[in-house]
N, C-alpha and C positions, 0 to 999 in steps of 0.2 A: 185398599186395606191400609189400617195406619200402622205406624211401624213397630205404637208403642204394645200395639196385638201381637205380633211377631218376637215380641223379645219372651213371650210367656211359652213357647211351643217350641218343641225339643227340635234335636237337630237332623232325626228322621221323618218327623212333620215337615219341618222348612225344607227340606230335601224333596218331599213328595207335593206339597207346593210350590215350589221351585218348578219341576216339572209339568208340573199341572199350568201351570200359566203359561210355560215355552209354548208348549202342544196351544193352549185357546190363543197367543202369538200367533202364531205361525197357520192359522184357521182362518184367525183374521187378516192376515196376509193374502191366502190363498182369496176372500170372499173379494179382497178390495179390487185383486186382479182380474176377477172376472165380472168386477160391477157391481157385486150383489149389494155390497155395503155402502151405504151413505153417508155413515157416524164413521169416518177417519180418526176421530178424534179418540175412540177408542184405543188405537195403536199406542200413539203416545202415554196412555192410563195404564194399560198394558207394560209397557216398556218401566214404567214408573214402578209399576209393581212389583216387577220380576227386578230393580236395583233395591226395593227394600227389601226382598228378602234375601238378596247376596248380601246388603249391608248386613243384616241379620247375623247372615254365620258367618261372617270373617270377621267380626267382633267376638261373637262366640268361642270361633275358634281360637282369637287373639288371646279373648280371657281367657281360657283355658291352658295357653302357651304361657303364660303369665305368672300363672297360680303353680306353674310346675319347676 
């Protein structure tokens, strides 16, 4: 997901995608353990994704802290 989609979605969205990616993380964690997975490389895409969307809302929140 690119990051400049995330700056358009509010900050209970980024919040419930946020969590939505930990949980398919942490799925894919669990499949690589037991083998199932062959695409590793997932993890890493994974990982990428879930820092753009903290990038996401600590800017957010920054602007927000900004503007007050």
């Amino acid at each position: 997901m690119a990051y400049i989609d995330l700056t358009s979605k509010t900050e209970k969205e980024l919040q419930a995608l946020l969590a939505q990616k930990r949980d398919a993380l942490r799925e894919l964690r669990f499949k690589v353990s037991e083998g199932q997975l062959k695409q590793t490389h997932l993890i890493s895409e994974m990982k990428r994704d879930i820092a753009h969307v903290l990038t996401a809302l600590n800017a957010r929140r920054h602007d927000e802290a900004n503007q007050q």
